[in-house]
C-alpha positions as CSV (number, residue, x, y, z in Angstrom):
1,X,107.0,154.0,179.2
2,X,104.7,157.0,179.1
3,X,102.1,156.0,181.0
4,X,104.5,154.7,183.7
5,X,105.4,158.7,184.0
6,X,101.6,160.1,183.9
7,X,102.1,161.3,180.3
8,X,99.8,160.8,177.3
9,X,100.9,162.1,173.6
10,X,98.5,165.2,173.8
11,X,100.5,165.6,177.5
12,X,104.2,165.1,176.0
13,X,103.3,167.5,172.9
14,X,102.3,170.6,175.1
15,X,105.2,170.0,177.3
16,X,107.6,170.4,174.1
17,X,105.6,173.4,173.2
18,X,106.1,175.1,175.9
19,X,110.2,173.8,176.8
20,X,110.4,175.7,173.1
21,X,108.5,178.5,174.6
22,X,110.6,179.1,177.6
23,X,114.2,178.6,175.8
24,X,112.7,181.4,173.6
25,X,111.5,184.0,176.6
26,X,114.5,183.2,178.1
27,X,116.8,184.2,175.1
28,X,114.9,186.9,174.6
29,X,115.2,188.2,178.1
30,X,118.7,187.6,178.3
31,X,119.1,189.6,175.2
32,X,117.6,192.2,175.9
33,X,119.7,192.7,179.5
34,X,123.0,192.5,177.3
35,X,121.8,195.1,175.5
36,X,120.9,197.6,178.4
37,X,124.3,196.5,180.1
38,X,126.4,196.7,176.8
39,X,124.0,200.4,176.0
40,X,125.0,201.6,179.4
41,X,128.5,200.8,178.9
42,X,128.5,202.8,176.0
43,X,127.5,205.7,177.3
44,X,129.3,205.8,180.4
45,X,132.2,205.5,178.3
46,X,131.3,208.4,175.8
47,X,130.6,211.0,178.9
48,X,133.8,210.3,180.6
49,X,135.4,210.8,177.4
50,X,133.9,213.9,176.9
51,X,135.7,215.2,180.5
52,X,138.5,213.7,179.9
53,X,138.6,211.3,182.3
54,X,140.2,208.2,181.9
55,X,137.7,205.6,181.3
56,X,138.3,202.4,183.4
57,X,135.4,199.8,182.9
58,X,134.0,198.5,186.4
59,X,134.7,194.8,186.6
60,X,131.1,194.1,187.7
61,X,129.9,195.5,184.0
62,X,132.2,192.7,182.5
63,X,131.6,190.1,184.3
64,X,127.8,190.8,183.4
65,X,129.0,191.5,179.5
66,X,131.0,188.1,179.7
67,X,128.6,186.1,181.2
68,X,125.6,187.2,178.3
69,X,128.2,186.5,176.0
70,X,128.6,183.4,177.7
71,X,125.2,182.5,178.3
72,X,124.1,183.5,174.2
73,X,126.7,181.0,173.1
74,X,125.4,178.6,175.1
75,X,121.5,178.9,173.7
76,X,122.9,179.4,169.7
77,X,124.7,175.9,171.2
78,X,122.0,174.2,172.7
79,X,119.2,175.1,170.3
80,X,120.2,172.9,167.2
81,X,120.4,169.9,170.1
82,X,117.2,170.8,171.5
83,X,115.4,170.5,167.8
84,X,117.1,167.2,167.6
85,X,116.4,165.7,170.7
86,X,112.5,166.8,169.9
87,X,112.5,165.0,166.8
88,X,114.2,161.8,168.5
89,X,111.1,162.4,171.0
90,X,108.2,162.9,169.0
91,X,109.5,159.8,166.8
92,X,109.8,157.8,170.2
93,X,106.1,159.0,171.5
94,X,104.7,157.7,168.0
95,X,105.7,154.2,167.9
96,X,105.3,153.2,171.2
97,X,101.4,154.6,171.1
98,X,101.0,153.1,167.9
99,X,101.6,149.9,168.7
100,X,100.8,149.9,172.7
101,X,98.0,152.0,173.6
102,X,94.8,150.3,173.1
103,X,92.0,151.5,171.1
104,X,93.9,153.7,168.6
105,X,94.0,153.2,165.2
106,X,97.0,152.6,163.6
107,X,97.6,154.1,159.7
108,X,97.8,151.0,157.7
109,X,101.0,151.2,156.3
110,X,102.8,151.0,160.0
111,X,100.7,147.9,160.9
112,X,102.7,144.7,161.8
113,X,103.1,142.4,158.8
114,X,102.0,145.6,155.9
115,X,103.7,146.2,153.4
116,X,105.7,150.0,154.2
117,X,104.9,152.3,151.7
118,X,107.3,153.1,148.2
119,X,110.0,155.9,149.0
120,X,109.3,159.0,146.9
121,X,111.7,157.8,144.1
122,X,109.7,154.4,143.3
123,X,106.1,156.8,143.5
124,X,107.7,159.2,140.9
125,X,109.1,156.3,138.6
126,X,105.1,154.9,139.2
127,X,103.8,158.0,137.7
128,X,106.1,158.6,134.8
129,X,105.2,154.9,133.8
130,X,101.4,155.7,133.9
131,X,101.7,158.6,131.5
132,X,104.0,157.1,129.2
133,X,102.1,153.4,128.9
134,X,98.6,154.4,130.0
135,X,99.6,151.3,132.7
136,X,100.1,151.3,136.7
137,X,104.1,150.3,137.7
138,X,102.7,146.3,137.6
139,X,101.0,146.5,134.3
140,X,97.5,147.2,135.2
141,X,95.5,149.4,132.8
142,X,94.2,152.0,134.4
143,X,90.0,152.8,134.0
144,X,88.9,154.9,130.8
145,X,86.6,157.6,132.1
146,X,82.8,157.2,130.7
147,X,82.7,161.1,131.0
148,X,85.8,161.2,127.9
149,X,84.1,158.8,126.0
150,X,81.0,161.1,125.8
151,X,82.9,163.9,124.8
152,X,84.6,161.8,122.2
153,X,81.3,161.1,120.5
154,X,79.7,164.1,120.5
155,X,83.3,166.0,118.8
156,X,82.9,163.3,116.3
157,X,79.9,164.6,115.9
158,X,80.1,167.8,115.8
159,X,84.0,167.7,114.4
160,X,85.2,170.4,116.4
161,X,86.2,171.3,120.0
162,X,84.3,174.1,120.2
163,X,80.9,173.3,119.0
164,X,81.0,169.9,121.2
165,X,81.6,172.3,124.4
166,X,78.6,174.8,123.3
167,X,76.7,170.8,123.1
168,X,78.1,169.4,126.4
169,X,78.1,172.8,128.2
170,X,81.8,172.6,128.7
171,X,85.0,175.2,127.5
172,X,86.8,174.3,124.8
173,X,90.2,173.8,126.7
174,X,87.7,171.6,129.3
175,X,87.0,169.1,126.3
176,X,91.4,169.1,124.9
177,X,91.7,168.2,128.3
178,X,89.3,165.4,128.2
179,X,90.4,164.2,124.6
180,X,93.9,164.1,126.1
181,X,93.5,162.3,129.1
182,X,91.7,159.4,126.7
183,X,94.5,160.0,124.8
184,X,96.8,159.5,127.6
185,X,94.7,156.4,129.0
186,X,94.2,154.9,125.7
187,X,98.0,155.2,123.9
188,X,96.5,156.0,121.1
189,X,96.6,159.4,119.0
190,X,93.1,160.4,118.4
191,X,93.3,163.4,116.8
192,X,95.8,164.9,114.2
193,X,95.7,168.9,115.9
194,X,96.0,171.8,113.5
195,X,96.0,175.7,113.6
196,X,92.5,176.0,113.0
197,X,90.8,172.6,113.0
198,X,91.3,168.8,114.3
199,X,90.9,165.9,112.2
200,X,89.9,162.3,113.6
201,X,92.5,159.8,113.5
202,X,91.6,155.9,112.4
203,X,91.6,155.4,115.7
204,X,89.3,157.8,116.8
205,X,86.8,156.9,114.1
206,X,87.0,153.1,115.6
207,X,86.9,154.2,118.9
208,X,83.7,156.1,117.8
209,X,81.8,153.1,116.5
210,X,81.4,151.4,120.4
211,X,81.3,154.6,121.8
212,X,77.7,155.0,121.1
213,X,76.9,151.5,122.0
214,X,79.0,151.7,125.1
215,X,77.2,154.7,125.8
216,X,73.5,153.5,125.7
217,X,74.2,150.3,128.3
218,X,75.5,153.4,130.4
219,X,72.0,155.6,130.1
220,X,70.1,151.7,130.5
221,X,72.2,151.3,133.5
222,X,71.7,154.6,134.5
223,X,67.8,154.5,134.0
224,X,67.8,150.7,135.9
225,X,69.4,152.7,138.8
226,X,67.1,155.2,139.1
227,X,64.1,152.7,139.1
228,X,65.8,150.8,141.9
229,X,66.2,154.1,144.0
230,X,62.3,154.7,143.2
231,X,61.0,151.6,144.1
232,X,59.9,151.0,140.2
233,X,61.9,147.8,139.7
234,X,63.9,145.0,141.3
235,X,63.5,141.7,143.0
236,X,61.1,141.4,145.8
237,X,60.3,137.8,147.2
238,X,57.4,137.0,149.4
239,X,56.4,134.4,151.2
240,X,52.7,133.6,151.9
241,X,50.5,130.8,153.6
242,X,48.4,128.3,151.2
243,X,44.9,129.7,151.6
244,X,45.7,133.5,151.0
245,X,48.2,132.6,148.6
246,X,44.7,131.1,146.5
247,X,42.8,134.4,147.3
248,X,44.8,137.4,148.5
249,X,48.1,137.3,146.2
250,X,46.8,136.6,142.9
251,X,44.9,139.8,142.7
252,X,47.9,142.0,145.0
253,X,50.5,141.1,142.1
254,X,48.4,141.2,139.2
255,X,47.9,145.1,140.6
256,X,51.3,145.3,141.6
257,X,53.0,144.0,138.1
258,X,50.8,146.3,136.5
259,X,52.0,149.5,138.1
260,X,55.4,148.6,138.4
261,X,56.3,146.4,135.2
262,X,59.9,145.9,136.5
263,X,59.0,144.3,139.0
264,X,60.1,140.9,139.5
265,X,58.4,138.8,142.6
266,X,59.1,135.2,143.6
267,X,56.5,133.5,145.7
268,X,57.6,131.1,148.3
269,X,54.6,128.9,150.7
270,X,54.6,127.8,154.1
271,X,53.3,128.1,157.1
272,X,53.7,131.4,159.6
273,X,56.5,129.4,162.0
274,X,58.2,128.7,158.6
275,X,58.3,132.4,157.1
276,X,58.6,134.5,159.8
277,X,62.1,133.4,160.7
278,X,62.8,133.5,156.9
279,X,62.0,137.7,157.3
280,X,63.9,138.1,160.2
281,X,66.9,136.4,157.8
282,X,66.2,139.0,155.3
283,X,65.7,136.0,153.1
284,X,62.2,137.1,152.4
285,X,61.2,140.9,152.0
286,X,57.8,140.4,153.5
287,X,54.7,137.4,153.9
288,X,51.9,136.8,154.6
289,X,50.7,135.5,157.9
290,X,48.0,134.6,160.2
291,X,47.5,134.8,163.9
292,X,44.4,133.1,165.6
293,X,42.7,135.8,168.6
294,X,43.0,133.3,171.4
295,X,46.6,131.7,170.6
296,X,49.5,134.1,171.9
297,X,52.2,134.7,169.4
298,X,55.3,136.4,169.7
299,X,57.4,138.2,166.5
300,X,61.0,138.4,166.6
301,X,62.8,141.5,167.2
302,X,63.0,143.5,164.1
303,X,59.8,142.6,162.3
304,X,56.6,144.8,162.2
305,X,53.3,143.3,161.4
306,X,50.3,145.2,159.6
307,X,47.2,143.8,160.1
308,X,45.0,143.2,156.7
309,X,42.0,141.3,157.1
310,X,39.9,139.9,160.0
311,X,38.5,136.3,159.4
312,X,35.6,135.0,161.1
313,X,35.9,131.2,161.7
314,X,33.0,128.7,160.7
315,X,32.0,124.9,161.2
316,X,32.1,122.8,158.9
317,X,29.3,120.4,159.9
318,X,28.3,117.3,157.9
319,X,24.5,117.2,156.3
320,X,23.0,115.0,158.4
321,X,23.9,116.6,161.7
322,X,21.2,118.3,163.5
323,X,23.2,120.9,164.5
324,X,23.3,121.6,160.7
325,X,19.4,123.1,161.0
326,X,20.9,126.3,163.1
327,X,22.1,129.5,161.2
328,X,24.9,129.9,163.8
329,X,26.2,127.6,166.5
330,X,28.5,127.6,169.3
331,X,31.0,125.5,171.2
332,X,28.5,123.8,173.4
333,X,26.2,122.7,171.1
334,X,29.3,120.5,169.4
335,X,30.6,118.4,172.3
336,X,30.6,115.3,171.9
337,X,31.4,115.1,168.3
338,X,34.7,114.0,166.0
339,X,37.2,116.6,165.2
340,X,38.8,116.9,162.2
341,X,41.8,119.7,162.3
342,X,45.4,120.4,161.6
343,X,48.7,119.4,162.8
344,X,49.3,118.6,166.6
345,X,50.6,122.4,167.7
346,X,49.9,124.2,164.8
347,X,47.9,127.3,165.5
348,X,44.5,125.5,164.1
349,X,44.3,122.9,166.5
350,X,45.5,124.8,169.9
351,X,42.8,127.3,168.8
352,X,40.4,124.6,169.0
353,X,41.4,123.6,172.0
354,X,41.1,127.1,173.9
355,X,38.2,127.4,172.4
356,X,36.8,123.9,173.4
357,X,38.1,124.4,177.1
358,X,36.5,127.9,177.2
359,X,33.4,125.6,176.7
360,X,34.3,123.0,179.4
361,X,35.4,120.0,177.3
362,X,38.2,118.6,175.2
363,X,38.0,118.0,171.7
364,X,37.8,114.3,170.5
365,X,40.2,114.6,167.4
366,X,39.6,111.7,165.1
367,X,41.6,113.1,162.3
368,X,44.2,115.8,161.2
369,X,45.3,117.4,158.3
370,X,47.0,120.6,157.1
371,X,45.0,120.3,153.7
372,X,41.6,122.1,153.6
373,X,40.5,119.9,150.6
374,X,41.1,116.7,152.5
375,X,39.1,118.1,155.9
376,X,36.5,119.0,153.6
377,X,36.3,115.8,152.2
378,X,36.9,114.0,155.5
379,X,33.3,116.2,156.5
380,X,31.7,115.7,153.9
381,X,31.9,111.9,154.4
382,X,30.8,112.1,158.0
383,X,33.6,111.4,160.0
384,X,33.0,114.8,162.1
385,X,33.1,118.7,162.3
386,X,36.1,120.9,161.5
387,X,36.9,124.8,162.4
388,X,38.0,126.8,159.4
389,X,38.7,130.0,158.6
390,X,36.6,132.0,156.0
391,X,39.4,131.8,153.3
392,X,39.1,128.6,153.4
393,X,35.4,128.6,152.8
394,X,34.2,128.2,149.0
395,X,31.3,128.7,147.2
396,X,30.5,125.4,146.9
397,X,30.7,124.4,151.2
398,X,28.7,127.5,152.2
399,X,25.5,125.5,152.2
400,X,27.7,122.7,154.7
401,X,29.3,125.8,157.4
402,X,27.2,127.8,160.2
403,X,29.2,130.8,161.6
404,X,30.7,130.2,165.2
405,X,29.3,132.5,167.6
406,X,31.7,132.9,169.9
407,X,33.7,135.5,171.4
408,X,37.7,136.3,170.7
409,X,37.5,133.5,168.3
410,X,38.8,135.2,164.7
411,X,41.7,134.6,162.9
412,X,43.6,137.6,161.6
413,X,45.7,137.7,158.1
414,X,49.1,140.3,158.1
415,X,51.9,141.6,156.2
416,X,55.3,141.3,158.2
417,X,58.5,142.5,156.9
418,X,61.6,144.0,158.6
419,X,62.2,147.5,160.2
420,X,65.1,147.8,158.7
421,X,64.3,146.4,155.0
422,X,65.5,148.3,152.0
423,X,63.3,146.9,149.5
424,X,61.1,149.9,148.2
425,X,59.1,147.3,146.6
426,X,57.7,146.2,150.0
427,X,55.3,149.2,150.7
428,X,53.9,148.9,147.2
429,X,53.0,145.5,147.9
430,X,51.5,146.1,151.3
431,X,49.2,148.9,149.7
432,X,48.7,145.9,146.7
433,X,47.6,143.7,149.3
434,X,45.7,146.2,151.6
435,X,43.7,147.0,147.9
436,X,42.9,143.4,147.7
437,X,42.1,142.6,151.1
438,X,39.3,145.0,150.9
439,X,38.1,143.7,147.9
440,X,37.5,140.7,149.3
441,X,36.0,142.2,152.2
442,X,33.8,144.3,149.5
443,X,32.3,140.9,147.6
444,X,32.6,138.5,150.7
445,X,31.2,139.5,153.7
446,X,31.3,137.3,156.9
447,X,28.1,137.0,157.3
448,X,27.3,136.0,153.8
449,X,28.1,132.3,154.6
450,X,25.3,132.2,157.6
451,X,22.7,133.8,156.0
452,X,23.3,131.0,153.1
């Protein structure tokens, strides 16, 4: 209806502000002219009298006089009406934009299908049921405040009002107002009041026995809420692939729990296509990853990658291959040969093909497995060469691997977690892991296993 007239509720409110403003200029105006008539009168009137002349009002002055008379009536008539029909209005304006014009939010208690709110009476009778049972109207209890219960202890303490607002730093009216809302909450009488002193009731003195117990799980809560706003404590569960889970986390949480004892971490494996879409879930809070230099991979919006440590890839050649006599080696000098690698599609193995193909050949892969011990046993049995990573290169096969001299062809371990993660526990672990990552950099060089 309003929009079909150009009108909006702003719109229909300033026109009804300003209809009240013109009835009230124009009653003021009109006013004012029956006064200079009805003045004028007067004293035309007075001055002829004075001559003594017969004083014979002109017919124009009382048609003028009748018809302000006329037209005041009118107004004191019409105004009553007019605050009516504004009301009707404004009542009309509400509940047809309230329930027609789109995008405006309508008060819940005027929503098809709510409940409408209590009158005034039922609210009142609500009220005086709450202060006389310490209940809501259905019989709910209503919440005892942990700030009474403090003051509670400390005047049974102190047994006084006054000294227990010198302790808390309150007035001494402050804390009778706090005993008598617990009072008032409670149903109980806690104190028996005198001229000069108060005296604990049996009540009080029962009440007093949890108070102190109720108290300290408030300061443990208290404290356990500030360490999850610092970043001390909480949950905080990571996810990590096999081979840096051996060497990488072990020291990273050992540092990590030592610093922040709160801390509680579950460790989940996998592989990086299984635990980056667990990030972007939010069902982890960060992992570990890796990301070979000539195989393209792509994170999901909302996760941001820091880069730890740079691994160099190696051979893994059997003992009784020629190539074996060679400090380092490079694509060429293994075509040819038996492949032992990971998984069809897995990062491994399409690195080994680029890398092959940047060689001219294809790789002749006899065997695959995602286990390092089994391609190491695989190897060390003669049944070919693998590529792996220098994580997965032990102490006891650095005599069997020659670093691969070739170019773009590292693998690269990082910490991923979401942009918009909460846990504060997540940049304590990446500086944890960054600590550890050079560590390992410190005692295991890259070239240490070549020069071996």
């Amino acid at each position: 209806m309003l929009r079909a007239i150009g009108l909006d509720r702003l719109g229909v409110r300033r026109m009804v502000r300003l209809e009240s403003l013109l009835i009230a200029l124009i009653g003021v105006v009109i006013g004012v002219l029956l006064g200079i008539i009805t003045a004028s009168a007067a004293v035309q009137t007075m001055l002829r009298a004075m001559e003594g002349i017969t004083v014979v009002v002109p017919p124009v002055q009382i048609r003028l006089c009748l018809l302000a008379a006329a037209v005041v009536g009118l107004l004191a008539g019409a105004w009553p009406a007019h605050r009516a029909a504004r009301t009707v209005v404004l009542g009309a304006i509400r509940s047809v934009t309230a329930t027609s014009r789109p995008g405006l939010t309508v008060p819940r208690a005027v929503r098809p299908g709510s409940p409408r709110p209590p009158p005034k009476e039922q609210l009142c009778l609500d009220k005086a049921i709450e202060r006389r049972t310490g209940t809501g109207a259905h019989g709910n209890p209503r919440m005892i405040n942990p700030i009474h219960v403090r003051t509670l202890s400390v005047v049974l303490e102190t047994g006084s009002f006054s000294e227990a607002a010198g302790r808390l730093g309150y007035t001494s009216s402050a804390v009778s107002q706090h005993i008598g809302a617990l009072e008032r909450v409670s149903g109980l009488v806690l104190f028996e009041r005198g001229a000069r002193s108060v005296r604990p009731t049996s009540a009080a003195l029962a009440l007093g026995q949890r108070c102190y117990r109720v108290l300290g799980e408030l300061a443990a809560l208290e404290d356990e809420v500030r360490a999850l706003a610092s970043g001390s404590c909480g949950m905080l569960r990571l996810g990590s692939f096999p081979t840096a889970q051996a060497l990488l986390v072990p020291p990273a949480l050992a540092r990590l729990t030592q610093e922040y004892p709160g801390a509680d971490v579950a460790l989940e494996e996998g592989e990086p296509s299984e635990l980056v879409p667990l990030v972007a879930a939010g069902r982890l809070d960060a992992a570990l990853i890796y990301a070979y230099d000539r195989v393209h991979q792509q994170l999901p919006l909302g996760v941001a990658a820091v880069e730890l440590l740079r691994e160099s890839l190696f051979v893994l050649i059997p003992p009784a291959d020629p190539v074996a006599l060679a400090e380092r080696v490079c694509m060429a000098d293994l075509r040819g040969r038996n492949w032992i690698t990971s998984q069809e599609e897995s990062a491994g193995a399409r690195s080994l093909a680029n890398l092959c193909a940047s060689a001219g050949f294809a790789p002749q892969v006899a065997f695959r497995s995602n286990d390092y011990n089994v391609i190491r046993a695989m190897v060390r049995a003669g049944l070919g060469v693998a590529l792996i990573p220098e994580l997965a290169v032990t102490d006891e096969l650095r005599p069997s691997v020659r670093l691969l001299d070739e170019p773009s062809c590292a693998r690269r371990v990082y910490v991923v977690r979401r942009t918009t993660g909460t846990n504060l526990l997540v940049p304590r672990l990446e500086d944890a892991l960054r600590r550890a990552s050079s560590s390992y950099r410190r005692h295991c060089p890259p070239t240490r296993a070549a020069e071996a």
